[in-house]
N, C-alpha and C positions, 0 to 999 in steps of 0.2 A: 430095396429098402428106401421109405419117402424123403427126398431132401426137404426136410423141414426150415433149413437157412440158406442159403447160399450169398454170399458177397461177392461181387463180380467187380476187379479193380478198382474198388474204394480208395479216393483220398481223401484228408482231411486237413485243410491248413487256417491257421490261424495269423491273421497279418503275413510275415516272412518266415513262421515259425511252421514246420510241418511235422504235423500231433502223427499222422499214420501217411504209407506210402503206398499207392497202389497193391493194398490188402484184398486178396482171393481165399474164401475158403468155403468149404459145401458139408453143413453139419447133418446127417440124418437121425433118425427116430430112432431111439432106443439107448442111449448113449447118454456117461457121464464125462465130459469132458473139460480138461483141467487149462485156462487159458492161464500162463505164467507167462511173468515178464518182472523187469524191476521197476518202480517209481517211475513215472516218467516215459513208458517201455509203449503207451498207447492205448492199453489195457480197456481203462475207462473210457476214453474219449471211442473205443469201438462199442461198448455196453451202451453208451449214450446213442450211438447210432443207429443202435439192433433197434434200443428202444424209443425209435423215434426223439427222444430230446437234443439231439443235435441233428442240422441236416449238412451229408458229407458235402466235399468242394467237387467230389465226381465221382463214378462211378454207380453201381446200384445194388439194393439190398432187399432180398426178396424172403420173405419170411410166410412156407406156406402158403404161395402163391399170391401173397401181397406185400406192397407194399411199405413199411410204417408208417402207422396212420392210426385211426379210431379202431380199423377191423383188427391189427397185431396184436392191440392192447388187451382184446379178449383172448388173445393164446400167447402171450407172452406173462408170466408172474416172476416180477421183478424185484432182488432185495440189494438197495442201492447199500455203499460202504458207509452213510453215515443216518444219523437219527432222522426222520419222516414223519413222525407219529407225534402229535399234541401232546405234549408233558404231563397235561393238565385231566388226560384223561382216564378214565382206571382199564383196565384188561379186558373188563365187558364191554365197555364202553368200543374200544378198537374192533372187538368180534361185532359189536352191532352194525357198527362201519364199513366192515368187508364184507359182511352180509347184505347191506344192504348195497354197495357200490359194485359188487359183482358178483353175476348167475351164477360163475361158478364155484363159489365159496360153499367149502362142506363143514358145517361149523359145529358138528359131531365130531369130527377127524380134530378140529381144532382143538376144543373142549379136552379131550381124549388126550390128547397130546402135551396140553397145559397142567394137566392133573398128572400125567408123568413126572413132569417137572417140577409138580410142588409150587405153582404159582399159582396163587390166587386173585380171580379174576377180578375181583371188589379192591386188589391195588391198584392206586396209581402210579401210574408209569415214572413220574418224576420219584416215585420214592425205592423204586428197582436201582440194584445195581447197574453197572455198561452191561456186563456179561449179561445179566436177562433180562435189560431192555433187546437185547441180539436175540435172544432166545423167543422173546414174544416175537418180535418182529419175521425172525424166518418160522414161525409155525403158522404165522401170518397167511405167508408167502408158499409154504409147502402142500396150505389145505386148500388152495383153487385147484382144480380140474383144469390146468394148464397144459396147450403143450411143449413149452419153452420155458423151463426155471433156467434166468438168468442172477447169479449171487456173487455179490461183490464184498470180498473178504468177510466171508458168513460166519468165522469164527475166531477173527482174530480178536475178539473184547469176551472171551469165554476163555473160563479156567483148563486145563488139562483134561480132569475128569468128565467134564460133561463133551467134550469134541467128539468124544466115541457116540455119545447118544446123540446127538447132533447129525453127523457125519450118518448114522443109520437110520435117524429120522430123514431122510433126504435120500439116502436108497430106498426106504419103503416106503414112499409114499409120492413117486412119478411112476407111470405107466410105460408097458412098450412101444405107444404112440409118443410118448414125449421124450425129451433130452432136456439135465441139466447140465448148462459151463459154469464153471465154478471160477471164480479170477482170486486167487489168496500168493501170499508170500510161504504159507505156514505149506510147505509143499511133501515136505515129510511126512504130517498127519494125514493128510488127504489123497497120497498116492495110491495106497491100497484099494480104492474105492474109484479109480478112472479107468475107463477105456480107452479112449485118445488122448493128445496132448497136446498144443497149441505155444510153442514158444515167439514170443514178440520181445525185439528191440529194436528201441528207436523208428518205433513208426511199423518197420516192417518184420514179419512174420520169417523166422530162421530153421524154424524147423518144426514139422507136425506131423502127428500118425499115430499110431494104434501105441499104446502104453507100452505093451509088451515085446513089441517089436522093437521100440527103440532102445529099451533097454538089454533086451541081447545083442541089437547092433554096436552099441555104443561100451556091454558088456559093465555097466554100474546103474544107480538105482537112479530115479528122472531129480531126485534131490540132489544128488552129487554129481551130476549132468548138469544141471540149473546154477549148480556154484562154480562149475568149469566155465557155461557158456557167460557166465554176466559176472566175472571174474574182473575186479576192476588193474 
């Protein structure tokens, strides 16, 4: 199976403050996997890393045989936890944008997906709800031809009902060359749908591996694991 990530003793510190601790992990292809951690846990400041916008204090991150840089940015489709997107522009207006800002934007699969949704692409984005400003934003991010969706709290500004279609827009629609990590709080909605599992506190990484496995080792569900482990 291709190691599509690997992190090799990554640090990250800020002034006296150390955001991650000599973090190692090797993600391959085919795989949804659920990075959990609490506030504070590291979470983002390693997303910022994968994707080049921070550069760590040591260690190396190799994505795909590169580096981050210019070449990750075309296998990497990233949806940061907060808004990104011009307020000011309407739905078409962002689909002309990812078409034209990358090759591999399938903007049939977009279209498609937005019309499930019931959003129409002639709004403007300041006049959406939070929830489907999230909602335009990860079908954004779901219809590149990526092979690294990396999604940061992808549904925590969406109602109940729609996480299901959510949540299955994002299984169908990565390949078995690609993997997505998903970083959310909301660990309960999202468990059903991971393969591995990646727990971070405080910098460092406490426990990780296949979904299924931990939870017969640990014998309860990775939600009621996640409220043991960061049990204040």
């Amino acid at each position: 199976m291709e190691k599509l990530l690997q992190v090799h003793h990554v640090s990250k510190s800020y002034g006296k403050m150390q955001a991650l601790n000599d973090v190692s992990l090797t993600i391959p292809s085919g795989k949804i996997i659920g990075l959990l951690g609490p506030n504070g846990s590291g979470k983002t400041t390693l997303i910022k890393l994968i994707n080049g916008l921070l550069k760590q204090t040591s260690g190396e991150i190799v994505i795909n045989s590169f580096h981050p840089s210019l070449a990750t940015k075309k296998i990497i489709s990233y949806l940061p936890d907060t808004s990104y997107l011009d307020e000011n522009l309407t739905i078409q207006n962002t689909l002309n944008f990812f078409q034209d800002f990358y090759e591999d934007f399938d903007r049939q699969k977009a279209e498609q997906l937005l019309s499930d949704l019931n959003l129409n692409t002639k709004e403007k984005l300041k006049n959406l709800s939070k929830g489907n400003k999230e909602k335009v934003q990860l079908v954004l991010v779901m219809s590149r031809q990526a092979k690294l969706y990396i999604l940061d709290e992808p549904i925590g500004g969406v109602d109940p009902a729609a996480r299901e279609y959510i949540l299955r827009t994002i299984i169908n629609n990565y390949s078995d060359e690609a993997s997505v990590i998903i970083s959310t709080h909301l660990i309960a909605d999202i468990e059903p749908v991971l393969d591995d599992v990646i727990f971070i506190k405080e910098g460092s990484i406490i426990l990780e591996g296949n979904a299924d496995d931990i939870r017969s080792e640990h014998g309860k569900s990775l939600d009621a694991l996640f409220k043991d482990l960061f049990r204040n």
